[in-house]
ROTI-841924 format. One record per residue (C-alpha): x, y, z. Coordinates in pm, 1 decimal, padded with zeros to 6 digits, always signed. Each point is the difference from the previous one (the first is absolute). Layout:
REM ROTI-841924
X;Y;Z
...
END
This chain:
REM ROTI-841924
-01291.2;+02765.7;+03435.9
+00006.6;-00323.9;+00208.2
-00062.4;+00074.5;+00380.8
+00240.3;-00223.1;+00183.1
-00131.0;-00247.1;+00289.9
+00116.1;+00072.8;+00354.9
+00314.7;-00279.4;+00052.6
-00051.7;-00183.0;+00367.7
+00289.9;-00200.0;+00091.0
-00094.6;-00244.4;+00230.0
+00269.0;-00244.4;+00198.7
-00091.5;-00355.8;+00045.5
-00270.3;+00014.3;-00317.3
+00055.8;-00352.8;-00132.7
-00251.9;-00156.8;+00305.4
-00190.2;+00048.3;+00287.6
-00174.6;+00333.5;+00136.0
+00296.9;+00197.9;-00295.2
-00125.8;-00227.5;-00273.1
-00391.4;+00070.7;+00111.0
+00081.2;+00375.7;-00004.8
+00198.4;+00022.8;-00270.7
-00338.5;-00161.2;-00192.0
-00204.2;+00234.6;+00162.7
+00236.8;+00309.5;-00076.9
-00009.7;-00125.8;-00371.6
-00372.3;-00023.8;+00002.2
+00021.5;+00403.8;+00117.5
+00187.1;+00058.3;-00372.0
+00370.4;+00001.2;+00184.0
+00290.5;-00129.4;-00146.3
+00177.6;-00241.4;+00245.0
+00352.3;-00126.3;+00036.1
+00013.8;-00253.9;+00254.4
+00322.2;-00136.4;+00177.5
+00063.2;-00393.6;+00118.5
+00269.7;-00108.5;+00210.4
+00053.6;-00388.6;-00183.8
-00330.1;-00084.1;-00164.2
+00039.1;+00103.6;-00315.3
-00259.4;-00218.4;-00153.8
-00218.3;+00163.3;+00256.0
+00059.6;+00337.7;-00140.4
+00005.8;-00088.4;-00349.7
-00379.6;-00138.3;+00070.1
-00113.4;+00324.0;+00194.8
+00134.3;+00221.1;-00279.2
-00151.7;-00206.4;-00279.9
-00331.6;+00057.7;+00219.0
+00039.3;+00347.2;+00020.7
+00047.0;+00074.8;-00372.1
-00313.8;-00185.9;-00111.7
-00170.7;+00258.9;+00287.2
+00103.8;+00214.3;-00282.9
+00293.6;+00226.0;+00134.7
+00410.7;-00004.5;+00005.3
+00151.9;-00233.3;+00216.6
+00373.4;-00157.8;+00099.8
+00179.5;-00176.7;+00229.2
+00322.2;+00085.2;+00182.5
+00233.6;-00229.0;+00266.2
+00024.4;+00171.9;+00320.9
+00120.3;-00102.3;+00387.0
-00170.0;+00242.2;+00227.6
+00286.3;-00083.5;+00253.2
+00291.1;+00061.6;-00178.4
+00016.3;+00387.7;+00023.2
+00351.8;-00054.1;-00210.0
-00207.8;-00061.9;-00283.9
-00261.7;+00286.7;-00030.9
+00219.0;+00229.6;-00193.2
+00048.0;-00264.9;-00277.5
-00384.7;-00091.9;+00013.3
-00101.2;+00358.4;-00026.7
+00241.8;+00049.8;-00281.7
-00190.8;-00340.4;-00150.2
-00312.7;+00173.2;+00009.8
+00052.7;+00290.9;-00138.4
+00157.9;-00127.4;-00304.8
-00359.8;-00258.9;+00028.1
-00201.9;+00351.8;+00016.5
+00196.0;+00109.5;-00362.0
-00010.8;-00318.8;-00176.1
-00353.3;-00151.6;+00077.5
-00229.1;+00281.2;+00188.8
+00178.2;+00325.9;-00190.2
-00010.3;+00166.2;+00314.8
+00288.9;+00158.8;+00222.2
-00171.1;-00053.3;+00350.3
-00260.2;-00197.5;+00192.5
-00292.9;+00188.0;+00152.0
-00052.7;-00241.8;+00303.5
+00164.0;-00306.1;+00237.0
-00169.9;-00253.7;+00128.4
+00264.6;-00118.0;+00266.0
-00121.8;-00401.4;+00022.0
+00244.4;-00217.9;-00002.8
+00059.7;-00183.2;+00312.0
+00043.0;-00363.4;+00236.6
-00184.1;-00119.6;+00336.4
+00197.6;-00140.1;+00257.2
-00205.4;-00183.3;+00278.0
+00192.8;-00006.3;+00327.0
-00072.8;+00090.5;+00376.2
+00207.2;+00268.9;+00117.4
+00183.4;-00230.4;+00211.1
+00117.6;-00172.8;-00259.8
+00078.5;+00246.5;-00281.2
+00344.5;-00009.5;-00106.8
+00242.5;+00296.8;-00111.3
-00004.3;-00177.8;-00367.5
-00382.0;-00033.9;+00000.7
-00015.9;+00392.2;+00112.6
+00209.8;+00109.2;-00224.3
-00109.5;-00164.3;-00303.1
-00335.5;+00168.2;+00100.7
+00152.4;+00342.3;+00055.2
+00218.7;-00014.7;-00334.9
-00346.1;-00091.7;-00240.5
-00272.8;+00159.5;+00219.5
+00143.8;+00314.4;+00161.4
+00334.6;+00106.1;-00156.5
-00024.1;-00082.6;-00330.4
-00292.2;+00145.9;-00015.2
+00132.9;+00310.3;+00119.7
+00313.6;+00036.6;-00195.0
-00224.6;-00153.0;-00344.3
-00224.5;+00274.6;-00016.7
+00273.5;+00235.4;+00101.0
+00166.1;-00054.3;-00359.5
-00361.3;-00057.5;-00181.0
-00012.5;+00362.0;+00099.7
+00197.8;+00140.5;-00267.3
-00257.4;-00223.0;-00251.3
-00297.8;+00104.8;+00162.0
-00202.8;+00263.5;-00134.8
-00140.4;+00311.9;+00157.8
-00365.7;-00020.1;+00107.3
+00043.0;-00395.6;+00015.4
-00036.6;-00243.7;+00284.8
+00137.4;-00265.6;+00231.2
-00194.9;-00299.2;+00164.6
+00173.8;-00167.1;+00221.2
-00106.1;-00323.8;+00189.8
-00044.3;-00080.9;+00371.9
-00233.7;-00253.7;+00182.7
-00286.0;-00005.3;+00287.5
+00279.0;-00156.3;+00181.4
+00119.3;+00366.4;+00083.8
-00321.7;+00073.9;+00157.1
-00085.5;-00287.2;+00181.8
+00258.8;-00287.7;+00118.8
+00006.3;-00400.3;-00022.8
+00282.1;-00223.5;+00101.1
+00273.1;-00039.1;-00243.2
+00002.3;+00298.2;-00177.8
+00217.5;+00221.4;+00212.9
+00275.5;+00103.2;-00252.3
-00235.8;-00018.9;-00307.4
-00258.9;+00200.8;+00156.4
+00244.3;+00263.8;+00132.3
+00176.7;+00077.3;-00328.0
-00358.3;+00048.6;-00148.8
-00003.5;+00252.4;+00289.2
+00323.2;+00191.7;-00127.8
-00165.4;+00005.3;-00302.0
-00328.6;+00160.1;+00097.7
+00201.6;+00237.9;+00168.2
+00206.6;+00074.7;-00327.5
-00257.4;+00079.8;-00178.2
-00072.4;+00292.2;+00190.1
+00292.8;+00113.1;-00028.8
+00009.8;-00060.5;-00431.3
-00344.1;+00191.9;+00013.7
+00126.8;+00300.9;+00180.3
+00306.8;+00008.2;-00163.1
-00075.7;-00049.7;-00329.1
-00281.3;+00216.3;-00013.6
+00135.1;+00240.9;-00156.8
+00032.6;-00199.0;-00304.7
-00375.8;-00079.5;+00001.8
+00112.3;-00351.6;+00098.0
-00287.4;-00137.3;+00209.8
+00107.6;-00274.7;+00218.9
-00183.0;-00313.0;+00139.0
+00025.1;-00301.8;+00159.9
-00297.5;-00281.9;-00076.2
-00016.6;-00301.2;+00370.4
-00174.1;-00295.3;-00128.0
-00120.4;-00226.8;+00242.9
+00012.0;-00399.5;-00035.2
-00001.7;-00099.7;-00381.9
-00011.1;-00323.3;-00185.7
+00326.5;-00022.9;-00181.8
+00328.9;-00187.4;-00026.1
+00116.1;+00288.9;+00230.8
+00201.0;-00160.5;+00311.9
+00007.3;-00381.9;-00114.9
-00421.7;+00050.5;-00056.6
-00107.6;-00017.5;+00353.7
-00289.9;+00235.0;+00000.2
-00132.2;-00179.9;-00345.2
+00085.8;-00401.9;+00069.2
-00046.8;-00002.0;+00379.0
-00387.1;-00062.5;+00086.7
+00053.2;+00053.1;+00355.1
+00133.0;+00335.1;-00012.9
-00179.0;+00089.5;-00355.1
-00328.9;-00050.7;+00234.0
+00149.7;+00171.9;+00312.9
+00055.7;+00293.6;-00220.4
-00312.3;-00011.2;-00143.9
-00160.2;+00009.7;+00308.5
+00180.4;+00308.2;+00111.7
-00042.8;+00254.6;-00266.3
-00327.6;+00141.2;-00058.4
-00089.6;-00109.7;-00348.4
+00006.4;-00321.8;+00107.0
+00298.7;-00135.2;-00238.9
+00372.7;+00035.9;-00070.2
+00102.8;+00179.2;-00261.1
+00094.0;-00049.1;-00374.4
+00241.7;+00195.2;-00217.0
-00309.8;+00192.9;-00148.7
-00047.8;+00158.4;+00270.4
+00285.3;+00217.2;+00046.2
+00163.5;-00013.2;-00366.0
-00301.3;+00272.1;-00096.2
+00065.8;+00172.9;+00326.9
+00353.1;+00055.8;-00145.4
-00073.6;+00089.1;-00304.6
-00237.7;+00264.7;+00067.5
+00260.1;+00148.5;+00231.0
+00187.2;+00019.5;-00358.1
-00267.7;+00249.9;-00163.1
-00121.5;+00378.0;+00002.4
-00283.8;-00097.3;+00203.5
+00233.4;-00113.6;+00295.4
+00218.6;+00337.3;+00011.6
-00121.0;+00145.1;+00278.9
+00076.3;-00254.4;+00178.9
+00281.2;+00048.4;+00185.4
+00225.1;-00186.0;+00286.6
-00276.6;-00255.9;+00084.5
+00030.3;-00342.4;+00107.8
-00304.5;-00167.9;-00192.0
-00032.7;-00392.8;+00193.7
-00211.4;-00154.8;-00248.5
-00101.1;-00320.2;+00285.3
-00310.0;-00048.3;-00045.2
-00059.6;+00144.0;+00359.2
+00260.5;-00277.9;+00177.3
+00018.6;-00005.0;+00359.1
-00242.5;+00338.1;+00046.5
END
């Protein structure tokens, strides 16, 4: 008898930190199906590198702000869970997908805010709310916040705060879903090299080098650093882990 591979779904897989931990998950013998918002190509490329890792692998189309949508997503997946993984349910979620908005809080406006709220805080919410009927028992949930919740620089105001509702949800997921055997985290990287709000941390050498000065490793970080964080959260060895906030920084701003 085949044993089946545990089935991580992972929003915002096609790039970034989601891409790097959707490799690294894949790497840990995982199936993966990865969601993209517009960037198909994108996902077509990460899912073409995750079957040559040697596992199962797809691609779905998913807005993490339209909460209108997640009933005909999660019907989407599970007929992707018959047809390609021949599987009923997914045994974790790796809650990644999201945007960066840079503005002082003087300045923030209601669109900017909301936008934020809809991708990073309620969608999130109301997502994983409906993945719940999907998810199996003794399974996991990873979702993603930022240093910027623990310590505070200009700009960030509304981004940083909705990372904060989220850190707080997760507490609440943990307790509640306990009784499931649902263990529930929530993984705050600190500054990372990516495409990740216009770039800023990666293409910027003044602020790359400010950062870099600040954290005690002496560097900013890279998607390898936190996509193996993630993924480890997605294995028995992680179980008992339980309600944490895990800031994988580098020691920023200690």
């Amino acid at each position: 008898m085949e044993i089946q591979n545990k089935i991580v779904l992972v929003t915002g897989g096609s790039r970034g930190l989601g891409k790097n931990a959707a490799i690294h998950l894949a790497k840990k013998g995982l199936d993966v199906l990865i969601t993209y918002q517009s960037k198909k190509d994108d996902a077509d490329e990460t899912v073409e590198a995750l079957k040559a890792i040697g596992v199962n692998a797809t691609a779905l189309q998913l807005n993490v702000g339209d909460v209108k949508s997640f009933d005909g997503f999660v019907n989407d997946v599970k007929a992707i869970l018959l047809s390609n993984f021949n599987a009923e349910k997914i045994d974790y979620l790796v809650n990644n997908a999201g945007i960066g908005v840079h503005a002082s809080f003087e300045e923030t406006t209601e669109e900017q805010f909301d936008t934020l709220l809809n991708i990073q805080f309620k969608g999130v919410f109301f997502l994983t709310q409906k993945v719940l009927a999907i998810l199996n028992d003794g399974g996991g949930i990873i979702n993603v916040s930022t240093g910027l919740a623990r310590f505070a620089l200009p700009g960030y105001a509304a981004y940083a705060s909705m990372k904060g509702a989220m850190e707080t949800l997760t507490k609440y997921q943990a307790k509640e879903l306990g009784s499931r055997g649902i263990n529930v985290n929530i993984v705050a990287p600190g500054a990372i090299e990516t495409d990740f709000g216009g770039g800023a941390v990666r293409d910027n050498e003044q602020l790359n080098k400010m950062i870099a000065s600040q954290t005690a490793l002496g560097r900013v970080g890279l998607p390898d650093d936190i996509g193996g964080v993630i993924a480890f959260l997605c294995t028995k060895e992680a179980k008992w882990i339980n309600a944490q906030r895990i800031e994988a920084s580098g020691g920023m701003f200690l």
